[in-house]
N, C-alpha and C positions, 0 to 999 in steps of 0.2 A: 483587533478586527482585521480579517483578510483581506485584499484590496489590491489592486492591479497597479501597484505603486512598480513593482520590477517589471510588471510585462509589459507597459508603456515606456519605459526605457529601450527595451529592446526593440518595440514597436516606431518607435522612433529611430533607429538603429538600423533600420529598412527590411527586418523580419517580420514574417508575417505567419507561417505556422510556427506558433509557439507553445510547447508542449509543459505542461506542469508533471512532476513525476514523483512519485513514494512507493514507501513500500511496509506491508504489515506483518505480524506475525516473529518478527526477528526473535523477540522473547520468549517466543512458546515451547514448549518442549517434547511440543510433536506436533507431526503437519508441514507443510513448504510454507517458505517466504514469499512471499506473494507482493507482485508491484502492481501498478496502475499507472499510466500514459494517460492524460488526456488534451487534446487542445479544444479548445471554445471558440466561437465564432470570433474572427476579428471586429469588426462594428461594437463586441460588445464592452474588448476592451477600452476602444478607440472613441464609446460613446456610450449611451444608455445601455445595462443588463435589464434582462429580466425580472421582476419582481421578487422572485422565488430565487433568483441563484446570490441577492446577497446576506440570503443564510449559511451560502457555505464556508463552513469552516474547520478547522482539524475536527477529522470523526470524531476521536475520545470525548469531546465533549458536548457530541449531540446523541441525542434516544435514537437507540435502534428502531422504530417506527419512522423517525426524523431523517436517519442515514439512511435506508431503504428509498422512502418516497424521495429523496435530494439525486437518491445514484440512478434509480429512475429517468428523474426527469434530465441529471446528466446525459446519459447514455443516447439519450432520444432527442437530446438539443446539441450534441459535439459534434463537431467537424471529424472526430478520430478518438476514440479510445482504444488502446491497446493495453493486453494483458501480458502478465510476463511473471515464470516463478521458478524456483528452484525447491527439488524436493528433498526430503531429510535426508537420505544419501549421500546429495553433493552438499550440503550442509556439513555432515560429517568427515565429508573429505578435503573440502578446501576452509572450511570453518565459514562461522553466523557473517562475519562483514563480505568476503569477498561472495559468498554466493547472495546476499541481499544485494550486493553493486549486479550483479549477474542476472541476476531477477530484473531490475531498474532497465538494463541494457536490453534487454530480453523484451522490457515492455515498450520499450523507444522501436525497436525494430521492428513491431506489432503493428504500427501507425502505418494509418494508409486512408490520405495523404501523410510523406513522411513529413518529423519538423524540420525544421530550419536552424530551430537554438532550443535550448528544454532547460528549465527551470528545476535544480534538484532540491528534495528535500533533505537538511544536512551536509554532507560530501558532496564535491563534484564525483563525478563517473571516473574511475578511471579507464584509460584505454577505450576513449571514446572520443568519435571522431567531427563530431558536431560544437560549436559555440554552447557554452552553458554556463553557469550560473550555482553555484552551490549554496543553502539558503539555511542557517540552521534557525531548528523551529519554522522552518517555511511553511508548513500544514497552517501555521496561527498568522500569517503574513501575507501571502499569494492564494487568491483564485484559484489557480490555475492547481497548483500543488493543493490546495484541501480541498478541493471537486478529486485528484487523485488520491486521497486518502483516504476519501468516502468511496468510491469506487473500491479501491482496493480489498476495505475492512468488510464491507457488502461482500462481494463475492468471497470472500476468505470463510467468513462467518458461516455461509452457507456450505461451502466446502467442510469446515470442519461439524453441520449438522448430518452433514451426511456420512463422513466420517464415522460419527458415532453410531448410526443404523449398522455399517461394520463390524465395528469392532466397540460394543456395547458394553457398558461399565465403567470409564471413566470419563462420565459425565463430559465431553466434547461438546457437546452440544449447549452446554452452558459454558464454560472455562475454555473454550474454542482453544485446546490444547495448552494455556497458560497454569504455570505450579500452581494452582490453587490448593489447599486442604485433603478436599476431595481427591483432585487426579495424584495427588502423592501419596495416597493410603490407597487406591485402588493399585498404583502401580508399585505398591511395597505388597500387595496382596495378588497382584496379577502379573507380574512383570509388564516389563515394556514390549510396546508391538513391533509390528515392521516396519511403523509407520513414525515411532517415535525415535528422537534426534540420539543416539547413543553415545555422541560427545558431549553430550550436555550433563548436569549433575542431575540424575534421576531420581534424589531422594530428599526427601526435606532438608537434612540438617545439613545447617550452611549454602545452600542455593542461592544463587542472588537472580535467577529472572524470574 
């Protein structure tokens, strides 16, 4: 269960904008990686949350009606969220980890008020110039980090429904760009777009994301 166990450290540590930060998409095989920046009121780490914010927790395992209504009421109760992505080209060019760290940084720099220290999920940043914290499996552990993971998969998700008003056929809009069944017989039938990651194994056999 997620819980403000690291941000009270920090908070204690005489920080006070403290940012939770992820990022989605890494695995898909088309679309950007997409991060999310958020911080939360201080009082709430420092004292009683809201009712409703101690459902958050890593997105994968809350219902899309569930992460919608949670990124919601995020967005409308943070001190700061920032977004931040990298699209399948620099993906292609500098590969899936440095543009996800690129993404993260991208969403750190979004915040406004900036933070002070930023809680990552997995890796620390590199080449980043703030106090932080690298958390693996942080989404299942920190607040802070699964309010950004639901922000992040929220906005991504919609990104990739509209995606597929685009570029129509490989079901995006369910499989939000991930190797499914489906998007590997459409793109063995359609080739890949523009949109999809061209360093990646485009075709079923033997793919691992």
């Amino acid at each position: 269960m997620a819980d403000f166990t690291f941000e009270r450290s920090l908070l204690d540590k005489g920080y006070r904008f403290i940012a939770g930060i992820d990022e989605v998409g890494r695995g898909a095989l088309c679309g950007p990686v997409l991060a999310a920046a958020v911080i939360l009121p201080t009082g709430w780490i420092a004292g009683p949350m809201p009712a409703w914010a101690a459902e958050i927790r890593d997105s994968k395992v809350l219902t899309p009606n569930k992460r919608r209504r949670l990124a919601d009421l995020i967005r409308s109760e943070a001190v700061a969220v920032g977004l931040g992505s990298c699209t399948n080209e620099e993906i292609d060019r500098v590969n899936i980890f440095w543009a996800s760290m690129e993404a993260m940084r991208r969403a750190a720099a979004a915040l406004a008020p900036p933070p002070d220290a930023v809680l990552v999920d997995g890796f620390a940043l590199r080449d980043f110039h703030l106090p932080q914290l690298g958390i693996p499996q942080g989404d299942k552990k920190s607040v802070l980090i699964g309010a950004a993971s639901i922000v992040a998969k929220v906005v991504r998700d919609e990104m990739m429904t509209e995606f597929e008003r685009l570029i129509p056929g490989y079901g995006l809009g369910r499989n939000k760009g991930y190797g499914t069944r489906e998007h590997y017989r459409a793109l063995d039938a359609l080739g890949p777009t523009a949109f999809h990651r061209k360093s990646f194994k485009l075709r079923e056999e033997g793919a691992l994301f």
